[in-house]
GUSE-760151 format. One record per residue (C-alpha): residue in three letters; residue number from 1; x, y, z. Coordinates in pm, 1 decimal, always signed. Last residue first. Layout:
PT   residu   num          X          Y          Z
PT      Ala   NUM          X          Y          Z
...
// end
This chain:
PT   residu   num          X          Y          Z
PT      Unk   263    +2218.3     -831.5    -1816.2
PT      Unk   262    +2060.5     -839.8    -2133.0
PT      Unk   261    +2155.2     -556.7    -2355.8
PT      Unk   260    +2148.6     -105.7    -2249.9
PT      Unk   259    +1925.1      +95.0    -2423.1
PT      Unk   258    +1872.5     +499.9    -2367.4
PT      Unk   257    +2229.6     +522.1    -2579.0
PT      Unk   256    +2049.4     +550.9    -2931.9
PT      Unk   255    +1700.6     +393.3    -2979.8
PT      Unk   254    +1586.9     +334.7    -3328.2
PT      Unk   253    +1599.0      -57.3    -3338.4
PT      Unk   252    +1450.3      -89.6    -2973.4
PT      Unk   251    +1196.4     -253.6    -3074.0
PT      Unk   250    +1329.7     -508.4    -3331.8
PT      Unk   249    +1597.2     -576.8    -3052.7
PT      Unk   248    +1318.4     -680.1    -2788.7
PT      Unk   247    +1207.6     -477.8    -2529.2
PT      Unk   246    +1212.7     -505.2    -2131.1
PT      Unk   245    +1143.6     -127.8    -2007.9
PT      Unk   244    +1195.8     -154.1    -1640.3
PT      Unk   243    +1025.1     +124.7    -1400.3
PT      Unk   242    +1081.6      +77.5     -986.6
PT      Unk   241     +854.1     +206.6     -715.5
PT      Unk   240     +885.0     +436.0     -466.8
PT      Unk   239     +757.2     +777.4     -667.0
PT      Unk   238     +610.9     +524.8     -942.3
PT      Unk   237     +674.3     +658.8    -1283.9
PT      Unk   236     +386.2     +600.6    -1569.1
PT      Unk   235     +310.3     +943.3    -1681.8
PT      Unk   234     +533.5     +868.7    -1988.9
PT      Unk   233     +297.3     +577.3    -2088.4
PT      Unk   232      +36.0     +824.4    -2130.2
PT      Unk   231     +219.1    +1085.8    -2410.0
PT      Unk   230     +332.9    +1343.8    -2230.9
PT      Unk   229     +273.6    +1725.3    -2458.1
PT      Unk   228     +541.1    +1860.6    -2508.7
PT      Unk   227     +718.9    +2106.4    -2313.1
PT      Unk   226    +1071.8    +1929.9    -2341.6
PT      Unk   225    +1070.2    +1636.8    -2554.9
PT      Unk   224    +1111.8    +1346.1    -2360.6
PT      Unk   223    +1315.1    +1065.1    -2565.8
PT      Unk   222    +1196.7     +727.8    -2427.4
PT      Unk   221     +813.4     +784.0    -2584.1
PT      Unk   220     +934.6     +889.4    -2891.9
PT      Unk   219    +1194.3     +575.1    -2929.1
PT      Unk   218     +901.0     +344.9    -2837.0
PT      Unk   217     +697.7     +506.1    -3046.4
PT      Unk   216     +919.1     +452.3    -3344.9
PT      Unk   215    +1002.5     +111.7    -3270.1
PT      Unk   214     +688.1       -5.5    -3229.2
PT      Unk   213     +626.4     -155.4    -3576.5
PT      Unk   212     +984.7     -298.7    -3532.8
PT      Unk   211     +813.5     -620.4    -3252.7
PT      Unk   210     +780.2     -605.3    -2926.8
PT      Unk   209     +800.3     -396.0    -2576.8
PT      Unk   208     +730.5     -581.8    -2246.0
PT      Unk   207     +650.0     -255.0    -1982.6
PT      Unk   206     +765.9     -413.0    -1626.3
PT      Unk   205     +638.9     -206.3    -1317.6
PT      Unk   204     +743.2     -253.0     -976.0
PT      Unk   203     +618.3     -157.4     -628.9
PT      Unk   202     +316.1       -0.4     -799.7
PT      Unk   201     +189.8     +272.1     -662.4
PT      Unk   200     +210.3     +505.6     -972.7
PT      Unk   199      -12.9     +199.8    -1148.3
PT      Unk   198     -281.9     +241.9     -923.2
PT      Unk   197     -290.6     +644.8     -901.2
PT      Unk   196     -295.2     +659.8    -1303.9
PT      Unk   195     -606.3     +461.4    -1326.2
PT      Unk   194     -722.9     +124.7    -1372.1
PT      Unk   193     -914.4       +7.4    -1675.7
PT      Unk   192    -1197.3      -77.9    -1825.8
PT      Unk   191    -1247.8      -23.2    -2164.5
PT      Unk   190    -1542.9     +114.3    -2425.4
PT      Unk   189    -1566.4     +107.9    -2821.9
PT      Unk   188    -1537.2     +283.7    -3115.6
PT      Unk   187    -1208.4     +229.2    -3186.4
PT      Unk   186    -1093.3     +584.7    -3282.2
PT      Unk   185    -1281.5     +715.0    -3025.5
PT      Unk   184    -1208.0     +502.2    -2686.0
PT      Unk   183    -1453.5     +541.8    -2433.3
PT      Unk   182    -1303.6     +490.8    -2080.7
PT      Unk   181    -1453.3     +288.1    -1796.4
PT      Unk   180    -1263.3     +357.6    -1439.1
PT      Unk   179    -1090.2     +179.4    -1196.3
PT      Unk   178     -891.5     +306.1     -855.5
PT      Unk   177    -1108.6     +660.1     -841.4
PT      Unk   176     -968.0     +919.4     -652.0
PT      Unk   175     -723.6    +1113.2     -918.2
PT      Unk   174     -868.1    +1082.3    -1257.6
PT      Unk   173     -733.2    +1340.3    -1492.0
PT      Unk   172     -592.8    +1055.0    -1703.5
PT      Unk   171     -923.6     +910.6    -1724.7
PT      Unk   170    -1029.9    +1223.7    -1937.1
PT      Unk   169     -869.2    +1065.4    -2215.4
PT      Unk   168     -640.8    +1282.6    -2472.1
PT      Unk   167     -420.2    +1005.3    -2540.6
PT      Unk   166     -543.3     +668.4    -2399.9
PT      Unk   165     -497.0     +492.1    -2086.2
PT      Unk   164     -631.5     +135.7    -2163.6
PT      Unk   163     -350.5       +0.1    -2032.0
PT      Unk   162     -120.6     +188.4    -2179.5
PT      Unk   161     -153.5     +433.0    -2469.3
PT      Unk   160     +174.5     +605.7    -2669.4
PT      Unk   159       -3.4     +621.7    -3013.6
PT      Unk   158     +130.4     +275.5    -3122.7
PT      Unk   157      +16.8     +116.9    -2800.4
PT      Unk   156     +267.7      +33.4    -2504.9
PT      Unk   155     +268.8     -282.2    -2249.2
PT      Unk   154     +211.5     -306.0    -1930.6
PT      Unk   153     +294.1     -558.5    -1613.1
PT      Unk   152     +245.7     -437.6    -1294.3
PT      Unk   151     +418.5     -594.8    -1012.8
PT      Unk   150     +358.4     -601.0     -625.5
PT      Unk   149     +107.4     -438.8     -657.9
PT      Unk   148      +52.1     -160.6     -388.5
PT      Unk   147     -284.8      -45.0     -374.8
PT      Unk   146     -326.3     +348.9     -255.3
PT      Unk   145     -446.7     +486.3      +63.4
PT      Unk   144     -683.6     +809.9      +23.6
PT      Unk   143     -955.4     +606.7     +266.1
PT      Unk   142     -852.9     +285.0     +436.8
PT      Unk   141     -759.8       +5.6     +200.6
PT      Unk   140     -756.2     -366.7     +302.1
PT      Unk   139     -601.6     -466.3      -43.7
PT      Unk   138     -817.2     -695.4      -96.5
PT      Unk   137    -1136.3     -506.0      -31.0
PT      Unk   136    -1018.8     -153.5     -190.1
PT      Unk   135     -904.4     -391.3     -489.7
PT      Unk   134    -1256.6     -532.9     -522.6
PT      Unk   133    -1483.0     -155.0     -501.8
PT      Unk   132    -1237.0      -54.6     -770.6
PT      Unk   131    -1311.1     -325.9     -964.1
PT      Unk   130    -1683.8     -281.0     -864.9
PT      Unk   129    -1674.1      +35.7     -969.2
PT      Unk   128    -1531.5      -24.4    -1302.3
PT      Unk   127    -1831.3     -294.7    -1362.1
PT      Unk   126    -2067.3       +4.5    -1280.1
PT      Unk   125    -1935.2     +205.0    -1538.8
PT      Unk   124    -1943.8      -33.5    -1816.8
PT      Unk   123    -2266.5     -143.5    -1758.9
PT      Unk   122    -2357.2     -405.0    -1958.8
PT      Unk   121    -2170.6     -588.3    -1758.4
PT      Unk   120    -1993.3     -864.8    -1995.9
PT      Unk   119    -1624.1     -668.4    -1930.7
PT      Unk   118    -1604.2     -813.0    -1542.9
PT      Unk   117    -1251.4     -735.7    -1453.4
PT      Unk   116    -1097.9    -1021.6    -1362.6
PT      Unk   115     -967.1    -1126.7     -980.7
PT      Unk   114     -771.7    -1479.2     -954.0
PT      Unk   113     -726.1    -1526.3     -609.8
PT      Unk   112    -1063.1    -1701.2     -583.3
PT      Unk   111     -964.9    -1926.7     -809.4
PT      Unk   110     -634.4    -2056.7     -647.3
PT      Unk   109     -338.5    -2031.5     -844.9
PT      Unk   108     -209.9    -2407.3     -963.6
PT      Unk   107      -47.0    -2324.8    -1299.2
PT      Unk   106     -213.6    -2464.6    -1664.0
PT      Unk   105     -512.0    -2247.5    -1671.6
PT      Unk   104     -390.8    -1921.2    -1564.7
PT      Unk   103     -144.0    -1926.3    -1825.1
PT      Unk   102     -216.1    -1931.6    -2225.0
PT      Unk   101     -589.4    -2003.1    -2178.7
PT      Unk   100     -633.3    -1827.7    -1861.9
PT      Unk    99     -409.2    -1534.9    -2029.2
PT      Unk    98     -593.2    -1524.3    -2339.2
PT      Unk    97     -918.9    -1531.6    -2180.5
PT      Unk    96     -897.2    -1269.1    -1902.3
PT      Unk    95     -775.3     -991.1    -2206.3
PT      Unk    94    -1088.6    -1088.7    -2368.7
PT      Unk    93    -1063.0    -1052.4    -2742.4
PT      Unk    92    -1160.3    -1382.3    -2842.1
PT      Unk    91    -1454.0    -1314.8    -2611.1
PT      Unk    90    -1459.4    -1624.9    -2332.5
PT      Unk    89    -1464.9    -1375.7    -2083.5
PT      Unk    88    -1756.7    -1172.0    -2236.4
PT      Unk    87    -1683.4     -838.8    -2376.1
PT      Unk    86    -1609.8     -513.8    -2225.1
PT      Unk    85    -1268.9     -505.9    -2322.2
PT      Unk    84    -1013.8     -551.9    -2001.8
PT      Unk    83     -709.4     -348.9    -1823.3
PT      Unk    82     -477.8     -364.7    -1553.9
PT      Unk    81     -564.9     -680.5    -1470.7
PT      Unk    80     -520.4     -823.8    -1138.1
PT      Unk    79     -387.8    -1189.0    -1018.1
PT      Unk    78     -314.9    -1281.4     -652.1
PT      Unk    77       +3.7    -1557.4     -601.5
PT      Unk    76      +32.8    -1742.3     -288.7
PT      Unk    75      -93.5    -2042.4     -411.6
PT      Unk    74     +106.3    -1969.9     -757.0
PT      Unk    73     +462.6    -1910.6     -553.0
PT      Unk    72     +677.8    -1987.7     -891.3
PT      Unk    71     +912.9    -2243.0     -926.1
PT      Unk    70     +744.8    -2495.0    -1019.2
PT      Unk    69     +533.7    -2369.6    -1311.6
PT      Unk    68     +838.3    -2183.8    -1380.8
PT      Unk    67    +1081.3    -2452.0    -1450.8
PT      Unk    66     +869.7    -2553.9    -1641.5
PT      Unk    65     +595.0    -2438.0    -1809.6
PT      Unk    64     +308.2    -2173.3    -1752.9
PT      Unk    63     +518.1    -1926.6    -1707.7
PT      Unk    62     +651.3    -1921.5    -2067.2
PT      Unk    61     +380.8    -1987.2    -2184.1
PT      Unk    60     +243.4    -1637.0    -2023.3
PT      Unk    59     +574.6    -1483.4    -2131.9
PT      Unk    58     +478.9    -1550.7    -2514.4
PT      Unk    57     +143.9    -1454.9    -2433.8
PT      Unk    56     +282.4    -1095.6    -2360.9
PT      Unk    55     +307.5     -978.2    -2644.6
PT      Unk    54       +2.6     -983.9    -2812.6
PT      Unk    53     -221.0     -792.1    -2618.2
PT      Unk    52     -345.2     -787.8    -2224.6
PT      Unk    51     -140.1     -721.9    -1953.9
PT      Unk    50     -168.6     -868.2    -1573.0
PT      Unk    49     -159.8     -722.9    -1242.8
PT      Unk    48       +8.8     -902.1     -980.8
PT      Unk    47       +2.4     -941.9     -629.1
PT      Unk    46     +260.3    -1176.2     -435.2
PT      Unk    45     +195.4    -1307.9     -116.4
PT      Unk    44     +334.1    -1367.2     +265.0
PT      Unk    43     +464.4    -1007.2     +282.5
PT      Unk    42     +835.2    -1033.7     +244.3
PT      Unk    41     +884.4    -1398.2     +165.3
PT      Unk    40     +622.0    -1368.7      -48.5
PT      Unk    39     +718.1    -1055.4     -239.2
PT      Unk    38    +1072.9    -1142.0     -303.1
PT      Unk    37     +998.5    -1499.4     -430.8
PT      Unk    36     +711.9    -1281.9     -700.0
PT      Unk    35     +962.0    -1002.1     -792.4
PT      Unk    34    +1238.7    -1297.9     -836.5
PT      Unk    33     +999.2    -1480.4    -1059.6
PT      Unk    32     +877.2    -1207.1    -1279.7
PT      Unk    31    +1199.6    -1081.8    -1345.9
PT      Unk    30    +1315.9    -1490.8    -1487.7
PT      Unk    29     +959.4    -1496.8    -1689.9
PT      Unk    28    +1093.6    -1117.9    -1787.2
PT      Unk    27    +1389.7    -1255.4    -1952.9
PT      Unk    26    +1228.5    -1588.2    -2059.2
PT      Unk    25     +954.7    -1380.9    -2238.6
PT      Unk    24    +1245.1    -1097.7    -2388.1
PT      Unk    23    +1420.3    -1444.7    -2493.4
PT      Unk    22    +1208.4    -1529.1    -2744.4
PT      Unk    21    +1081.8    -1214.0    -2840.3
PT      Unk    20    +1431.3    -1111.9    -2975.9
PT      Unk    19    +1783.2    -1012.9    -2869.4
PT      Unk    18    +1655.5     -842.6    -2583.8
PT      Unk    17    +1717.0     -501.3    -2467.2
PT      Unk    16    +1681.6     -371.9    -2102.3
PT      Unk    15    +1576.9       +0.8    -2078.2
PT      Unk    14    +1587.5      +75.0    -1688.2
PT      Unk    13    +1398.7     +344.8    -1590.3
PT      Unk    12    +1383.8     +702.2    -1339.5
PT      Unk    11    +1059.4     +828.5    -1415.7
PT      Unk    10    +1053.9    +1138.9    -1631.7
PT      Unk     9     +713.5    +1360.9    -1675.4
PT      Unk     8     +592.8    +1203.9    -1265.3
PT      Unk     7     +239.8    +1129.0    -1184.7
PT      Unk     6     +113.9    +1231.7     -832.9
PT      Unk     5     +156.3     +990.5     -557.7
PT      Unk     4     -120.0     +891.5     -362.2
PT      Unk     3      -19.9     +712.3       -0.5
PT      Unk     2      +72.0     +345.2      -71.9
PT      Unk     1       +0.0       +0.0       +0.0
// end
């Protein structure tokens, strides 16, 4: 848990370069696993909020075998998204599906640790209150404290979204509330997703970068211009909290001295 933090232009990062998106998911599988020991022996569990897209089901397969599947604390483990469509959970384009189909599935986390955002309510709104309503519950919160995942894991759209923080959204304005639903324009269609607060008090975040049709916006995003405009992902900078970019070379193509290789 954390007390609000207010979103910073240039969080302190670590820009880790993979060789492709083979080992990026066995790089961050190996992240993911320390974070998660780390967190139970500290605190007795390990919370974790999920992404959706394409990347990261190569690092959901990866979890989901060995040695991972072994080695990770699943019964102690409590999964979060960060964002969700509002479709059904078995929608093809339900965040919740493709990781319980790629992950969730094949480890032994307990179901009632496992904590979706309901995208089949009709009611967009009221299915982002009751996400907030959840993590206030879990997290024990007592009013203007923050949830502290242990781990957030994001990823970054070709206009500089993440989660389902989008350019120009008034969502990025929220300050109180945890979850909220967002109408995106150019798709025509309406997210849920947590807010600025929850992912600034974040004990670690890991953004999983893929692929040379992000280069460019990955490269815009890392190189601040001065009084432009921040682009959502740059908002993303825990005060006491920790920011790794994990990208693959295809990604990172166009960056200069920002990147550093696999440790």
């Amino acid at each position: 848990m954390a007390v609000r933090g207010i979103p910073r232009r240039e969080p302190p990062r670590d820009v880790v370069v993979a060789p492709d998106a083979a080992a990026l998911a066995e790089m961050a599988a190996e992240r993911i696993a320390k974070l998660a020991e780390e967190a139970v022996a500290r605190a007795g569990r390990f919370a974790v909020a999920l992404a959706g897209g394409a990347t990261p089901r190569g690092l959901y397969a990866c979890l989901a075998s060995e040695p991972y599947r072994a080695r990770l604390p699943w019964r102690e483990t409590h999964v979060f998204w960060g964002d969700e469509r509002c479709v059904g959970p078995e929608h093809p384009e339900s965040n919740y599906r493709m990781a319980a189909e790629t992950l969730l599935r094949h480890v032994p986390v307990r179901p009632g640790q496992i904590h979706r955002m309901r995208g089949e309510d009709p009611d967009p709104d009221r299915a982002a209150a009751e996400y907030d309503a959840l993590l206030r519950e879990t997290f024990g919160l007592a009013p203007g404290v923050l949830p502290r995942l242990d781990l957030i894991l994001l990823g970054l759209g070709a206009d500089g979204h993440t989660a389902s923080l989008f350019p120009g959204s008034p969502a990025l304005r929220e300050t109180e509330r945890l979850a909220v639903a967002v109408f995106v324009e150019r798709l025509g269609a309406r997210r849920l997703t947590v807010t600025l607060p929850v992912l600034n008090a974040a004990a670690a975040t890991l953004f999983l970068v893929s692929g040379g049709g992000k280069a460019e916006i990955l490269r815009t995003v890392l190189e601040a211009v001065p009084d432009a405009e921040p682009l959502p992902a740059q908002l993303v900078g825990p005060p006491a909290g920790t920011v790794t970019w994990l990208v693959d070379a295809a990604a990172a193509s166009l960056l200069g001295g920002e990147a550093g290789g696999a440790p």
